[in-house]
BATOR-443890 format. One record per atom (N, C-alpha, C): x, y, z; residue in one letter; residue number from 1. Coordinates in Angstrom, 2 decimals, decimal comma. Each point is the difference from the previous one (the first is absolute). Layout:
REM residues N
SITE        u        v        w  code  pos
SITE        X        Y        Z     A  NUM
...
END
This chain:
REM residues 188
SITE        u        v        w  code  pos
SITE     7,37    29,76     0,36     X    1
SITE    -0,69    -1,01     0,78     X    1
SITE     0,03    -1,33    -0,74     X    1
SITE     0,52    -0,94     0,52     X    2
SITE    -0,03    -1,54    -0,42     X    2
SITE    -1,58    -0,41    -0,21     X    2
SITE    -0,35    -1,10    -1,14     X    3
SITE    -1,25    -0,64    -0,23     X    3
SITE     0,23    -0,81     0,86     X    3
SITE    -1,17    -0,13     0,25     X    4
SITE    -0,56    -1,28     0,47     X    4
SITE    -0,25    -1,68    -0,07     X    4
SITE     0,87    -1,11    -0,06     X    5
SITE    -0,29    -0,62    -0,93     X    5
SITE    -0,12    -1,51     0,81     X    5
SITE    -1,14    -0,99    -1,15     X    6
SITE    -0,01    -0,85     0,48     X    6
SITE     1,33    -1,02     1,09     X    6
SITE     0,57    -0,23    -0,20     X    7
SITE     1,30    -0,56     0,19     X    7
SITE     0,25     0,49     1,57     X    7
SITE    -0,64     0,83     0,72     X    8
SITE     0,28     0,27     1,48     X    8
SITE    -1,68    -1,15     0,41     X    8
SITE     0,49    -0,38     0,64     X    9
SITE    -1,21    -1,30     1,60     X    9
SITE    -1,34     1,37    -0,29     X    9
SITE     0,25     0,61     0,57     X   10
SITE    -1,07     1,17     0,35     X   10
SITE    -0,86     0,20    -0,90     X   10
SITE     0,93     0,72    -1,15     X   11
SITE    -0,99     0,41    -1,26     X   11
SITE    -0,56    -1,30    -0,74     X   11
SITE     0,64    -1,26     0,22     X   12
SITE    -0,45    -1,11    -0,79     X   12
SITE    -0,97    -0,30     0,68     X   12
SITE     0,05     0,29     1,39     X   13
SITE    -1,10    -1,02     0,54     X   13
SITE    -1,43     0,84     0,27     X   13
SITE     0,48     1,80    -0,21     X   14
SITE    -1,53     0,62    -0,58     X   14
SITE    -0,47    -0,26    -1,01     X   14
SITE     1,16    -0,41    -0,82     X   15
SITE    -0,72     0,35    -1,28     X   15
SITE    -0,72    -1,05    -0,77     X   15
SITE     0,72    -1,57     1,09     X   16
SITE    -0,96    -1,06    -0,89     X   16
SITE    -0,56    -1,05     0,97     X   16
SITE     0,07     0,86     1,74     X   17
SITE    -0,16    -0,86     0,93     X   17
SITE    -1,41     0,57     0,42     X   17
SITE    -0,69     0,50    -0,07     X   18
SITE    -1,16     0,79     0,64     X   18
SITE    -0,83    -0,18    -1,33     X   18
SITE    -1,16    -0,17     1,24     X   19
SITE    -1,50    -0,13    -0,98     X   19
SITE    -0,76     0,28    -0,98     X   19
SITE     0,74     1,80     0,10     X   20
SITE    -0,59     1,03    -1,28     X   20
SITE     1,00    -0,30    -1,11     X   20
SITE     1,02    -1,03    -0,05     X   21
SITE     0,81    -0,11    -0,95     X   21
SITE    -0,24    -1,46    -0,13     X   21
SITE    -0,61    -0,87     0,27     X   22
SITE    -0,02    -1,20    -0,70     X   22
SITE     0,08    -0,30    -1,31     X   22
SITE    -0,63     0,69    -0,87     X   23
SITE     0,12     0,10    -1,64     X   23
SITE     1,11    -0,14    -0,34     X   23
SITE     1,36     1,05     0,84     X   24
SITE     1,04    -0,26    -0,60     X   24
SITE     0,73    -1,11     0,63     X   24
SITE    -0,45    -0,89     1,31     X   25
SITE     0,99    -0,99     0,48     X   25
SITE    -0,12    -0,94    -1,17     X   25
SITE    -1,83    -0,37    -0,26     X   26
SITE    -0,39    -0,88    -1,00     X   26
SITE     0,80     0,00    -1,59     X   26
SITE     0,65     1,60    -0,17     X   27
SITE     0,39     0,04    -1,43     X   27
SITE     1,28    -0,67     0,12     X   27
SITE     0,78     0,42     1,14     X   28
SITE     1,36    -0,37     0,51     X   28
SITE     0,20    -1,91    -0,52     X   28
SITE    -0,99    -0,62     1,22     X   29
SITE     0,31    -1,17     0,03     X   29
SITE    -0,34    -0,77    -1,22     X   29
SITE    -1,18     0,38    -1,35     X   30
SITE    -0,30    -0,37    -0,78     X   30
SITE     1,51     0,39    -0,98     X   30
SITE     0,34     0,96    -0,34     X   31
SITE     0,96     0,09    -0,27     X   31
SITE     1,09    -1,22    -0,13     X   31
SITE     0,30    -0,05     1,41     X   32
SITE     1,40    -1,04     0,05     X   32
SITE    -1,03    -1,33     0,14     X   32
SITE    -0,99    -0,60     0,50     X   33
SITE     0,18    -1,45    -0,04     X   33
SITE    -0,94    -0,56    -1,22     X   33
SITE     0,09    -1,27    -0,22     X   34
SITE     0,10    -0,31    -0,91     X   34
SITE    -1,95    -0,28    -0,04     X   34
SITE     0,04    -0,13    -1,52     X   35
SITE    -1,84    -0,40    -0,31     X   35
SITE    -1,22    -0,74     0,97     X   35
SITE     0,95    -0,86     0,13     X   36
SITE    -1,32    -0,89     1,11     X   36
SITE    -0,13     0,56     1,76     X   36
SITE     0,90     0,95     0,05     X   37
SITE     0,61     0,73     1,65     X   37
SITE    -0,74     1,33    -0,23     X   37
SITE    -0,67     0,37    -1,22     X   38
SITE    -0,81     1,36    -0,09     X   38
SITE    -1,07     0,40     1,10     X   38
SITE     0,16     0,85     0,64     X   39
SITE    -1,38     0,27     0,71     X   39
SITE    -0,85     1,16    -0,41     X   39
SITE    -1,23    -0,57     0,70     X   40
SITE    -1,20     1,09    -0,38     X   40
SITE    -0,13     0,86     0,98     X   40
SITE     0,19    -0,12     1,30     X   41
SITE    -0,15    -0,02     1,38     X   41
SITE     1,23     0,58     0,96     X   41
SITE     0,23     0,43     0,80     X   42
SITE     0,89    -0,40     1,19     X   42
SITE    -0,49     0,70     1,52     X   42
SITE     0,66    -0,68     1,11     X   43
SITE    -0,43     0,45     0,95     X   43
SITE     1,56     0,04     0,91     X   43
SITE    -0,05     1,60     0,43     X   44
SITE     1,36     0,16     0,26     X   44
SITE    -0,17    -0,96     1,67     X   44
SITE     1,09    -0,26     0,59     X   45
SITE    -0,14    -0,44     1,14     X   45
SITE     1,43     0,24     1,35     X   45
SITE    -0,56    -0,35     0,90     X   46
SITE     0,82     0,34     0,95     X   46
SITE     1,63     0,07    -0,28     X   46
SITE     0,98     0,80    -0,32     X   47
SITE     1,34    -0,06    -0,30     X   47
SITE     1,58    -0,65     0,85     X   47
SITE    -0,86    -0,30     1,32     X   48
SITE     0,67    -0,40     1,06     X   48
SITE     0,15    -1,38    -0,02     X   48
SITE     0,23    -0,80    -0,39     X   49
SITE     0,69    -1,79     0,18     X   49
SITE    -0,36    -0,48     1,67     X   49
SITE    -0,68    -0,69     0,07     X   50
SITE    -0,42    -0,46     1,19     X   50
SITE     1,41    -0,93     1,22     X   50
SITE    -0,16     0,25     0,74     X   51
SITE     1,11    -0,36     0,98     X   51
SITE    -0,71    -1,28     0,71     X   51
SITE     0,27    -1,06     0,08     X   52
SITE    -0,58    -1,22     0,94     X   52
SITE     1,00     0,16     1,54     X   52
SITE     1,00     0,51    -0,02     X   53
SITE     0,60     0,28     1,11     X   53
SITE     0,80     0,88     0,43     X   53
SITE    -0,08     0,93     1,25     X   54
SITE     0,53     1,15    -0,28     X   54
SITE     1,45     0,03    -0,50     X   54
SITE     0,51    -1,06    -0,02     X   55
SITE     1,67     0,01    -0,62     X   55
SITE     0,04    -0,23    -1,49     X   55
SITE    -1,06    -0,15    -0,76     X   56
SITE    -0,03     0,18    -1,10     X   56
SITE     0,40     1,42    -1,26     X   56
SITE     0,54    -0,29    -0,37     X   57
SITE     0,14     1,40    -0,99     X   57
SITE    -1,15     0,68    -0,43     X   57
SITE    -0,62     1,05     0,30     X   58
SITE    -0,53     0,82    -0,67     X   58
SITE     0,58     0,74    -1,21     X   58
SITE    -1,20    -0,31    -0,73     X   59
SITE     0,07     0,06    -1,65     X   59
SITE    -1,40     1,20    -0,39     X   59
SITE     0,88     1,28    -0,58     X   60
SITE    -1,17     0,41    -0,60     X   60
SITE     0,14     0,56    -1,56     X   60
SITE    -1,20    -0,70    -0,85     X   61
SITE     0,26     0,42    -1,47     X   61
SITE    -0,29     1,17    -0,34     X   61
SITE     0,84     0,27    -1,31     X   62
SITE    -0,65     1,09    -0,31     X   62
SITE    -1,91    -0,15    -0,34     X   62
SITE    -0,44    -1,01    -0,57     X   63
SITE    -1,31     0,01    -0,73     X   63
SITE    -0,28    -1,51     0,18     X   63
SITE    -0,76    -0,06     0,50     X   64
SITE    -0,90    -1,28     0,43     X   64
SITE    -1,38    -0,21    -0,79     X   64
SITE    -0,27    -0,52    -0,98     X   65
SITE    -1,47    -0,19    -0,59     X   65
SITE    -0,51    -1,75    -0,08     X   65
SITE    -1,01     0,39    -0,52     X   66
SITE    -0,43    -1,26    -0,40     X   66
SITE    -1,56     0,00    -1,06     X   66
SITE     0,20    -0,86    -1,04     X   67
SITE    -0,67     0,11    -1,02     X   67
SITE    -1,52    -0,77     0,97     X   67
SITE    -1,41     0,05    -0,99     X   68
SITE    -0,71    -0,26    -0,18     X   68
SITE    -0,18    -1,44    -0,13     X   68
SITE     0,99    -0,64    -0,39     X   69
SITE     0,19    -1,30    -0,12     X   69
SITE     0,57    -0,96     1,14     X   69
SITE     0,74     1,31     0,95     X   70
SITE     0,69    -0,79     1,04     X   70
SITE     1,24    -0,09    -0,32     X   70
SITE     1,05     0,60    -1,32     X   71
SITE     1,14     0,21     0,31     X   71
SITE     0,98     0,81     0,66     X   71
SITE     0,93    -0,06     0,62     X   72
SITE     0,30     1,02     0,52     X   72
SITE     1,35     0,39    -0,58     X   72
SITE     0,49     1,41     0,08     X   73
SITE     0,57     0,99    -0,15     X   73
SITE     1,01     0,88     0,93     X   73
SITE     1,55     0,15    -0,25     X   74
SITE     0,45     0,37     0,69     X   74
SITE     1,04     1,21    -1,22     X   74
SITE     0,06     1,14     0,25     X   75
SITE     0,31     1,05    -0,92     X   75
SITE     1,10     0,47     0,94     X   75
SITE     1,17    -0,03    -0,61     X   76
SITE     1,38     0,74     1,01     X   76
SITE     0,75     1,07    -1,05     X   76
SITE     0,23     1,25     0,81     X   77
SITE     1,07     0,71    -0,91     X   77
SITE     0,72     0,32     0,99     X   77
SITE     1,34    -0,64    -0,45     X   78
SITE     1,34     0,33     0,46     X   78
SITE     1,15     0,33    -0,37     X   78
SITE     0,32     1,15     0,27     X   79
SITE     0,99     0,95    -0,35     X   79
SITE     1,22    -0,02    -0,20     X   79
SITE     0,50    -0,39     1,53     X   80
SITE     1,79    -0,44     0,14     X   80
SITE    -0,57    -1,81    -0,36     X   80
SITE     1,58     0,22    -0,38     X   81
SITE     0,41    -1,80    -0,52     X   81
SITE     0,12    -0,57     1,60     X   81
SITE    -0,62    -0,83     0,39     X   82
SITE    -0,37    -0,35     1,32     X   82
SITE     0,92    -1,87    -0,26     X   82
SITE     0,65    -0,10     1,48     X   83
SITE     0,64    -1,12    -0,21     X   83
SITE    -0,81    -1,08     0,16     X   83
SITE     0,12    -1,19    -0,74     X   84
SITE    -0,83    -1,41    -0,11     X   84
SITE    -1,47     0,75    -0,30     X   84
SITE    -0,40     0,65    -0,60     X   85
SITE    -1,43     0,44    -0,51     X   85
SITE    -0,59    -1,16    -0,69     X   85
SITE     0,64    -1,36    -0,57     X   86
SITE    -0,95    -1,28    -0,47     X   86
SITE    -0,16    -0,24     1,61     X   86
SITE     0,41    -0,05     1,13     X   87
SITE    -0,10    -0,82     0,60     X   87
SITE    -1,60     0,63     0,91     X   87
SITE     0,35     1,71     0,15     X   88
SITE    -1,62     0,87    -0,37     X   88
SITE    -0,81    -0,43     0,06     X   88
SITE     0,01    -0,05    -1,75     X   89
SITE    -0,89     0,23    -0,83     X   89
SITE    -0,67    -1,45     0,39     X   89
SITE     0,43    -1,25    -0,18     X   90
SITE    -0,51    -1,60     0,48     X   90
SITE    -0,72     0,57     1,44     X   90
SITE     0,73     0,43     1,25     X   91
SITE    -0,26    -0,20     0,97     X   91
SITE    -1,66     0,71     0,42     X   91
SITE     0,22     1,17    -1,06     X   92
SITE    -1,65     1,11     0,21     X   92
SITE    -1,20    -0,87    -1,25     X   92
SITE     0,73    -1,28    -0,91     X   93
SITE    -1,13    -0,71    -0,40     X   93
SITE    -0,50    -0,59     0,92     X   93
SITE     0,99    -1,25     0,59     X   94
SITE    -0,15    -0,48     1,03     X   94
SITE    -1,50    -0,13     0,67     X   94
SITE     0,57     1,54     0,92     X   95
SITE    -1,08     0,68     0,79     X   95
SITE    -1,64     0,24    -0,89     X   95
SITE     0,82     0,12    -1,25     X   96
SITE    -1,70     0,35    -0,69     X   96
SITE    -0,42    -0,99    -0,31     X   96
SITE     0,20    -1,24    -0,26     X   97
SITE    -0,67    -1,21    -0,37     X   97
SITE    -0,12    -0,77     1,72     X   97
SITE     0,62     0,10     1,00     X   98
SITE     0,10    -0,56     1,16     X   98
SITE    -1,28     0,48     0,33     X   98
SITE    -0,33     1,19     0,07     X   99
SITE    -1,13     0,46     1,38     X   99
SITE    -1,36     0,40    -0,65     X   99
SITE    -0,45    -0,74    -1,39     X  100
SITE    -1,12    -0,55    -0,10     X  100
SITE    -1,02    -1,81     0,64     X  100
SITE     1,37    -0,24     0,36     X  101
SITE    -0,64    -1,14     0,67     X  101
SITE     0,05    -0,20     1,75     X  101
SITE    -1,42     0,47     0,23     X  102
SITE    -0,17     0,12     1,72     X  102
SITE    -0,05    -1,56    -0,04     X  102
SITE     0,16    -0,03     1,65     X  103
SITE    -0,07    -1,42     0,40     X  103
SITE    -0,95    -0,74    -0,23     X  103
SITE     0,03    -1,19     0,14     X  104
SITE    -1,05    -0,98    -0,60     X  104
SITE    -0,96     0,35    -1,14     X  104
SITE     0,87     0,61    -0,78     X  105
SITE    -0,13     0,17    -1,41     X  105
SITE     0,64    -0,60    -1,26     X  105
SITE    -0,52    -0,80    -0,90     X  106
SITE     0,51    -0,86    -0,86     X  106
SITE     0,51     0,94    -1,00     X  106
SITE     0,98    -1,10    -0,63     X  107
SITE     1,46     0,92    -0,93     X  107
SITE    -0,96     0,06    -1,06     X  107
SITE    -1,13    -0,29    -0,31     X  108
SITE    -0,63     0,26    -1,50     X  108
SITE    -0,47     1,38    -0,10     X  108
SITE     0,03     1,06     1,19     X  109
SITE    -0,81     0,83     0,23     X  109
SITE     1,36     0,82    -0,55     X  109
SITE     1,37    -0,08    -0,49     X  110
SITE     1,15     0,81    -0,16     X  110
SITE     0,07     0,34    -1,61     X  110
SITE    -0,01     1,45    -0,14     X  111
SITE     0,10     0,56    -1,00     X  111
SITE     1,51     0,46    -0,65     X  111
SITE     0,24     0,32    -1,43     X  112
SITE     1,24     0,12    -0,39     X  112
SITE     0,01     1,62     0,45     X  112
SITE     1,43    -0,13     0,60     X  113
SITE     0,73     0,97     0,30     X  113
SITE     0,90     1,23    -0,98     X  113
SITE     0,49     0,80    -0,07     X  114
SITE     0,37     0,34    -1,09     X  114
SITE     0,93     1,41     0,75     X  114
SITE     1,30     0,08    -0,02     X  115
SITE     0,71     1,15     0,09     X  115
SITE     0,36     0,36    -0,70     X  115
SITE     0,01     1,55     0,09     X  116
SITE     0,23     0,95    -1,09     X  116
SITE     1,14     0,95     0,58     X  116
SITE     1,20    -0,23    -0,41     X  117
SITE     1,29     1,10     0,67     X  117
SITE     0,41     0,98    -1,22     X  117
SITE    -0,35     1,16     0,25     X  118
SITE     0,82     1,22    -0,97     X  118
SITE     1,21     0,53     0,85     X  118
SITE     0,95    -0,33    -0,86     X  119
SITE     1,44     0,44     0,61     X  119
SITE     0,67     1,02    -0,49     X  119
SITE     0,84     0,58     0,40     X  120
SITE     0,44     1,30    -0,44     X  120
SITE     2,15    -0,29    -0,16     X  120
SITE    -0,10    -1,16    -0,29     X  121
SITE     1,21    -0,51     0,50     X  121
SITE    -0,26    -1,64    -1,19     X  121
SITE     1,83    -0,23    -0,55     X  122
SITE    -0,47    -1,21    -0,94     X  122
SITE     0,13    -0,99     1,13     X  122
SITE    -0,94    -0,79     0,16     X  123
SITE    -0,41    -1,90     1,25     X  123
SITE     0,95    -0,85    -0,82     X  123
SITE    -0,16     0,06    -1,77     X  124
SITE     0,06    -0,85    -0,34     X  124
SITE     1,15     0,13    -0,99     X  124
SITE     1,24    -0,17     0,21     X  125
SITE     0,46     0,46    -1,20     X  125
SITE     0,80    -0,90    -1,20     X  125
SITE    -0,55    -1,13     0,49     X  126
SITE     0,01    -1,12    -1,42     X  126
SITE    -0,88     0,21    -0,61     X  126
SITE    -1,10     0,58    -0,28     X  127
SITE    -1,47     0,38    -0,43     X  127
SITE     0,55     0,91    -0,78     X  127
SITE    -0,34     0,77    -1,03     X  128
SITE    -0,41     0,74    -0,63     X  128
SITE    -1,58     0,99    -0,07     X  128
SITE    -0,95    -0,97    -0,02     X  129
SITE    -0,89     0,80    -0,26     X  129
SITE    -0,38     0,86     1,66     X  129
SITE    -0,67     0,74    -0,44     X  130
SITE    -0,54     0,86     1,29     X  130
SITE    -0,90    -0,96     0,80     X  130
SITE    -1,04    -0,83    -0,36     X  131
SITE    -1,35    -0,56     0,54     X  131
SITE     0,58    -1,65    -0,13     X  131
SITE     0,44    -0,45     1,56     X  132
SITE    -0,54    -1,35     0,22     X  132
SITE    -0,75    -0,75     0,55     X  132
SITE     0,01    -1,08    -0,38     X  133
SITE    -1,34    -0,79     0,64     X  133
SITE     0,26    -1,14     0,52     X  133
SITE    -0,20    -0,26     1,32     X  134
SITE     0,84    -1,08     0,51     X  134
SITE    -1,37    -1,20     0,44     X  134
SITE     0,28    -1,24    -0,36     X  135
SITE    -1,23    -1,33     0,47     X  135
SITE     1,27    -1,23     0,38     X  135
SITE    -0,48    -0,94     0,71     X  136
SITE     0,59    -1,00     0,30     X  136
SITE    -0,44    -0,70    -1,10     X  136
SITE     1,32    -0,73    -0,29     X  137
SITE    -0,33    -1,34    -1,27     X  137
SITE     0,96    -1,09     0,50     X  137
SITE    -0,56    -1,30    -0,45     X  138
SITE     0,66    -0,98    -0,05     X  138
SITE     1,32     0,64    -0,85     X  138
SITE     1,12    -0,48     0,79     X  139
SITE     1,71     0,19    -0,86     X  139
SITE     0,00    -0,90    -1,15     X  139
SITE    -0,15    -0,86    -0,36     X  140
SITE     0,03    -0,81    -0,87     X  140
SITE    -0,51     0,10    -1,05     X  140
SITE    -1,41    -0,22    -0,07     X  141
SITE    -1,19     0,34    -1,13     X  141
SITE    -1,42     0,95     0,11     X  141
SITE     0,75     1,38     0,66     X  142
SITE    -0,45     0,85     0,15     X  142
SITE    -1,34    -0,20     0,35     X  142
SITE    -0,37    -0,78     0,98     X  143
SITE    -1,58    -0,02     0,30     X  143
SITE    -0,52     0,82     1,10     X  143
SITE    -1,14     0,82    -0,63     X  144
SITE    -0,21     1,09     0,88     X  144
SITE    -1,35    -0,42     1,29     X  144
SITE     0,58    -0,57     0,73     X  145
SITE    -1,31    -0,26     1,12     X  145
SITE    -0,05     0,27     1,25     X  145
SITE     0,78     1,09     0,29     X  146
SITE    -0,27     0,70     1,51     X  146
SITE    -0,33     0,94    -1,07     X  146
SITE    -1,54     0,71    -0,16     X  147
SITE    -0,44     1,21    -0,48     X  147
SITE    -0,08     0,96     0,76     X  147
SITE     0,01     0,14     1,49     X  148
SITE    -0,57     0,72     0,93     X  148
SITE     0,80     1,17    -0,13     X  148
SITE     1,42    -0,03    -0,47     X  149
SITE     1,20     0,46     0,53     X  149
SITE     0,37     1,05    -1,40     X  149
SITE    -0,17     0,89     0,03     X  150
SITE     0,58     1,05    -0,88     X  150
SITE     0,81     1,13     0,34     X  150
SITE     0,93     0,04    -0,44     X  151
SITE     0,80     1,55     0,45     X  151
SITE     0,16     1,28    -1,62     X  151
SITE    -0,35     0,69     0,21     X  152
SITE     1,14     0,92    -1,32     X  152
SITE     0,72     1,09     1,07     X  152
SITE     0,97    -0,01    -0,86     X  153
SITE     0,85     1,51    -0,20     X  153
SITE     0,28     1,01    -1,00     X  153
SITE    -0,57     0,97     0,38     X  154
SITE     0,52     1,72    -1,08     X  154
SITE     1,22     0,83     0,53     X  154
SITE     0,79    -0,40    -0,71     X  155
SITE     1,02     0,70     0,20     X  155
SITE     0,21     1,08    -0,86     X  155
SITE    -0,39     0,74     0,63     X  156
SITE     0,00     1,87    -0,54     X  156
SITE     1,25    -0,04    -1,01     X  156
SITE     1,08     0,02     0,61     X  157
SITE     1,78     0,50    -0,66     X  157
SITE    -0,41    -0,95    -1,53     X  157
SITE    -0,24    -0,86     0,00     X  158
SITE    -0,22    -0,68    -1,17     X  158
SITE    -0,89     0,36    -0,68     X  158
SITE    -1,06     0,80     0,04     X  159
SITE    -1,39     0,07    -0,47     X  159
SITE     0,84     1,22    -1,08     X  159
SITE     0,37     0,88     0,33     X  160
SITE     0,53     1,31    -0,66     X  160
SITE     2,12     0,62     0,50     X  160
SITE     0,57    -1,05    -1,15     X  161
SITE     1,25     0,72     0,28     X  161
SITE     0,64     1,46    -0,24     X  161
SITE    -0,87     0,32    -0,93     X  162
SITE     0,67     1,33    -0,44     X  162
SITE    -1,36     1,18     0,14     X  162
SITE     0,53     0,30     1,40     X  163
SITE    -0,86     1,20     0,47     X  163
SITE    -0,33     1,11    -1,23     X  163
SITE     0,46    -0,19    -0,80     X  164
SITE    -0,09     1,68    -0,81     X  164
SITE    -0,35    -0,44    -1,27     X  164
SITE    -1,10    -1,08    -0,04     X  165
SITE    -0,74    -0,31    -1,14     X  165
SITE    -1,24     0,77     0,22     X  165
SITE     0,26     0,41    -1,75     X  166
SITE    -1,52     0,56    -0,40     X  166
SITE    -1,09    -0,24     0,16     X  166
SITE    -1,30     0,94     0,15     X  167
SITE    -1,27    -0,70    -0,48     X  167
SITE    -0,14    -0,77    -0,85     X  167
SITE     0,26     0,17    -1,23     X  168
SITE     0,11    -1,19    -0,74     X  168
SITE     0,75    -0,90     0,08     X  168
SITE     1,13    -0,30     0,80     X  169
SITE     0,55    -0,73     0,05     X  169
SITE    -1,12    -1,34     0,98     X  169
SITE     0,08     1,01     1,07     X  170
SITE    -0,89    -0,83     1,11     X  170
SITE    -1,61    -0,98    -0,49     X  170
SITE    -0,63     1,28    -0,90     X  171
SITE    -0,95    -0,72    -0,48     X  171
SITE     0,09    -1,07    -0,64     X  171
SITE     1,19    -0,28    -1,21     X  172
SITE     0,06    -0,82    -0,88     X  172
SITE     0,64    -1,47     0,79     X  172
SITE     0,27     0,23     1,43     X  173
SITE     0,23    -1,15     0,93     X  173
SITE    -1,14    -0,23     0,23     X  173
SITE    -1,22     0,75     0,82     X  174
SITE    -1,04    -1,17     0,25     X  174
SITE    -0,58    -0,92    -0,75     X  174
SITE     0,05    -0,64     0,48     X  175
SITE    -0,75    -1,60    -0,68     X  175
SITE    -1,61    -0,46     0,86     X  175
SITE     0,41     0,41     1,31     X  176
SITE    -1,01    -0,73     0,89     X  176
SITE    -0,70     1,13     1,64     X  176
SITE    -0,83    -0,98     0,13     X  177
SITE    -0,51     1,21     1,15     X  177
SITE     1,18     0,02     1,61     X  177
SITE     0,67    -1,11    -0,34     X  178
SITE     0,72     0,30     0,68     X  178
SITE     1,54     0,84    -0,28     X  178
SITE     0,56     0,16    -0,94     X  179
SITE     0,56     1,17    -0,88     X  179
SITE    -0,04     1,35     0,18     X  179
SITE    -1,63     0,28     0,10     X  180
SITE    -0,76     1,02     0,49     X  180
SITE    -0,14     0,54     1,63     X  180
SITE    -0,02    -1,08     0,61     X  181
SITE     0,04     0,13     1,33     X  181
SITE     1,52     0,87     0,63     X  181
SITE     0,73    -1,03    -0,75     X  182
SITE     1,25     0,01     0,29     X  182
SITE     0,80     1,56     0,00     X  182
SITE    -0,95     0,88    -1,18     X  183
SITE     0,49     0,97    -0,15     X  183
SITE    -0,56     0,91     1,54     X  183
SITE    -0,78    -0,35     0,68     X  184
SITE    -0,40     1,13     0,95     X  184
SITE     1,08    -0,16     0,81     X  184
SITE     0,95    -0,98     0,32     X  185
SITE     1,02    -0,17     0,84     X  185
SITE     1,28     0,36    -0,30     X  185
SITE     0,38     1,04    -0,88     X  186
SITE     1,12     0,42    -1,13     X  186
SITE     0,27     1,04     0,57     X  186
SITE     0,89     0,42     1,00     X  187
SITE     0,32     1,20     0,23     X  187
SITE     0,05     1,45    -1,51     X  187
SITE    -0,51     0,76     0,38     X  188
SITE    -0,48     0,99    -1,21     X  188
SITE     1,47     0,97    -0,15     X  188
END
């Protein structure tokens, strides 16, 4: 009988999309984002992307949250190497930073957005490392002032090339809680 493993929609989205598991969505996202993006909190939320017209694309995430603070959260695991997946991954921020602001509602009320894509497939393969982090900057002199806008990517194939490393081998790789995470997604 095959395990079970994060890396299928289903089991990911019991295992860190439902209520009695919040602890571990919270360990997840603390994990990958960075110090000041830590939450104490989250509140999972509707997974369906709102449609303004019925010819609109329906969009549904894997994991929809939102912190205590008002940031919001979008958690994807995807399996096959999916074609234009930046174009995705932008389009389901989009939607998550878009449909906090109801009408005649001022843009101060808009919180930073933040996608989170675990891939099972390399996105990136000028990259090296497994974990990126994507922000808009000025091209020039790197000035960072659209904050709203965050993306990362985990790309599994990169996280662990050589399936048939030891326990010790594996251990003496973690460094971080996301290291750790990373290992529940490791085919056994």
């Amino acid at each position: 009988m095959e395990k079970l493993t994060p890396r299928v929609d289903i089991v990911f989205k019991k295992l860190f999309g439902v209520e009695e598991n919040k602890d571990l969505l919270i360990s997840l996202i603390n994990a990958i984002v960075q110090e000041e993006d830590q939450v104490a909190d989250i509140t999972l939320l509707n997974p369906y992307n709102h449609r303004n017209f019925r010819q609109d694309k329906l969009s549904i995430l894997d994991i929809k949250a939102e912190s205590c603070t008002g940031k919001r959260f979008n958690i994807e695991i995807q399996i096959t190497d999916a074609k234009d997946y930046d174009k995705r991954a932008l389009y389901y921020w989009a939607k998550l930073y878009t449909e906090q602001l109801e009408i005649s509602r001022s843009y101060d009320i808009l919180s930073k957005a933040i996608g989170i894509h675990i891939l099972n497939f390399t996105s990136i393969p000028t990259s090296e490392k497994y974990h990126n982090i994507f922000h808009i900057k000025e091209i020039d002199n790197n000035i960072h002032y659209f904050k709203d806008l965050e993306l990362h990517t985990i790309e599994l194939k990169k996280f662990i090339s050589d399936k048939d490393s030891t326990l010790s081998d594996i251990v003496s790789k973690v460094s971080s809680g996301l290291d750790q995470m990373g290992y529940l997604f490791i085919p056994s």
